[in-house]
GURO-577818 format. One record per residue (C-alpha): residue number from 1; x, y, z. Coordinates in steps of 0.25 Angstrom, whole numbers, plus 2048, in hexadecimal, padded with zeros to 3 digits. Last residue first. Example, Ala and Ser with C-alpha at 12.3 -4.5 7.8 and 13.67 -1.06 7.14 Angstrom:
2
[node 2, [837, 7FC, 81D]]
[node 1, [831, 7EE, 81F]]
//
This chain:
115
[node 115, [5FA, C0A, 336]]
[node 114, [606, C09, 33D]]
[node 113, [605, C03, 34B]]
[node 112, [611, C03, 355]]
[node 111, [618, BFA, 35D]]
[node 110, [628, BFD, 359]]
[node 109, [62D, BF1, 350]]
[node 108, [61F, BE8, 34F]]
[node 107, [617, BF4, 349]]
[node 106, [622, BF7, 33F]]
[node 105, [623, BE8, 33C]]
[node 104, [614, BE7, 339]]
[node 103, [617, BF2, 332]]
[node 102, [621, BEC, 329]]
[node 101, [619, BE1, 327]]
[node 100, [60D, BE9, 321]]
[node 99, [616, BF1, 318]]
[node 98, [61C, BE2, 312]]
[node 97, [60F, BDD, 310]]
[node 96, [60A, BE8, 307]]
[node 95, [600, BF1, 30B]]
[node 94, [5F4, BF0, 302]]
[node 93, [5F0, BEC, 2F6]]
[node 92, [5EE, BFC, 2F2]]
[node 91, [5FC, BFF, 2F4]]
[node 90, [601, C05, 302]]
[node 89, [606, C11, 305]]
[node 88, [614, C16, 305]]
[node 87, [619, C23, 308]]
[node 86, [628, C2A, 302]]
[node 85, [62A, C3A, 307]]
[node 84, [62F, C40, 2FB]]
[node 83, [637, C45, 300]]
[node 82, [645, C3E, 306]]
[node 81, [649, C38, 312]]
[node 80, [652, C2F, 308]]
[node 79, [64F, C20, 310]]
[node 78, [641, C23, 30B]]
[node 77, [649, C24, 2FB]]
[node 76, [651, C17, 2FF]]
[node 75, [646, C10, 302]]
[node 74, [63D, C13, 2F6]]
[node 73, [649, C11, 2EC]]
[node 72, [64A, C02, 2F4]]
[node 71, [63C, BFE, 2F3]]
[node 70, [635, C05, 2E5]]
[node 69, [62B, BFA, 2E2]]
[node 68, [629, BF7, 2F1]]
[node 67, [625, C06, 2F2]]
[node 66, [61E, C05, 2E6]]
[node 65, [614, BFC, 2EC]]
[node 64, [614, C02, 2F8]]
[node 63, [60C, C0D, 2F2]]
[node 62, [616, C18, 2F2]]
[node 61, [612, C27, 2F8]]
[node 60, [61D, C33, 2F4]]
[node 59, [61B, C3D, 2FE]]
[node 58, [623, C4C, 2FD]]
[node 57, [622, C50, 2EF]]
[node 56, [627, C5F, 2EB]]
[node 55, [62E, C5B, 2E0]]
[node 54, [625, C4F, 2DA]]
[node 53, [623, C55, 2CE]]
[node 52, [61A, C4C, 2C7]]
[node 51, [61E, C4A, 2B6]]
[node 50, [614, C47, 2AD]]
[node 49, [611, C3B, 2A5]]
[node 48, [607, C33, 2AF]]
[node 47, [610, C33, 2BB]]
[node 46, [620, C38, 2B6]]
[node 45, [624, C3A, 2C6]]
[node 44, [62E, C45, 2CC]]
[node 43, [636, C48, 2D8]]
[node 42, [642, C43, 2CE]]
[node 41, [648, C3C, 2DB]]
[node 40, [63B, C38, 2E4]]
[node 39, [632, C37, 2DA]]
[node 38, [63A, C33, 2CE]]
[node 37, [641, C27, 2D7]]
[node 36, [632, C22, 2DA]]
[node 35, [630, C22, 2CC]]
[node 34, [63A, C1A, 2C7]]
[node 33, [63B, C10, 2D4]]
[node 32, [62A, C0F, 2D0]]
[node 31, [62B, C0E, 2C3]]
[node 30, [636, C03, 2C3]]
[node 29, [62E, BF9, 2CE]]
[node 28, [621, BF9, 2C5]]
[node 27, [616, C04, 2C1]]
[node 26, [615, C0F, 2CA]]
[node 25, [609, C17, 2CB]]
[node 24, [60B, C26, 2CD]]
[node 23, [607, C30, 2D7]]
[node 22, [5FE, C3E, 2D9]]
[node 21, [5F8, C40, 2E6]]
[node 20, [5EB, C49, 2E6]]
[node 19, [5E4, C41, 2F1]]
[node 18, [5DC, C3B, 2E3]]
[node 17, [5E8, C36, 2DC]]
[node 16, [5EE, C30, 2EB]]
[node 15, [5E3, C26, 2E9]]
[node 14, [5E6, C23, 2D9]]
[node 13, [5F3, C22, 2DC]]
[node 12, [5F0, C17, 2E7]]
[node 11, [5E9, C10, 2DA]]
[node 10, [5F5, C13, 2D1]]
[node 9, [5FE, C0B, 2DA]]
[node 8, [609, C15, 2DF]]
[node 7, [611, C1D, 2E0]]
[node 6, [60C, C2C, 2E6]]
[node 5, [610, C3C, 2E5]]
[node 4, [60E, C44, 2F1]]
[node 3, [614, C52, 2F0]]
[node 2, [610, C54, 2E3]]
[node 1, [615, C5E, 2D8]]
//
């Protein structure tokens, strides 16, 4: 069982690995939609030939990568309120464009920094 599982790149796996946080690496658009949609509706994931159980999971963390790979299923999922609990973090190259814009609009909006 885990109660943090991770999607990632396989060098941010390799990170969380050694905090004790088990994950898998996605590869492409249909992996991604396909595990995502085990994770949060089979509450399992096939990494490495076994099955996790992801039962008692309450944070799933995204790179942003996958994030944009997932888009509308990821939306609608945060729309839900449901666990698990969905975080994303950045991909090793970096914040994307599109995160650092919408920041910059969040700090324009109501006046306050986010780190």
């Amino acid at each position: 069982m885990a109660e943090i599982f991770a999607l990632a790149e396989e060098e941010i796996l390799i990170g969380f690995g050694m905090i004790g946080v088990k994950g898998k690496a996605v590869m492409g658009r249909e992996d991604a939609i396909a595990t995502f949609r085990s994770i949060v509706r089979d509450r399992a994931c096939a990494v490495d030939g076994r099955t996790i159980d992801l039962s008692d999971c309450k944070m799933l963390i995204l790179s942003e990568d996958v994030s944009d790979m997932i888009g509308d299923e990821l939306t609608e999922w945060q729309l839900n309120g449901a666990f698990p609990l969905v975080v994303e973090v950045p991909p090793l190259s970096g914040t994307s464009q599109q995160y650092a814009r919408l920041i910059d609009a969040v700090r324009q909006a109501i006046g306050i920094k986010i780190q």
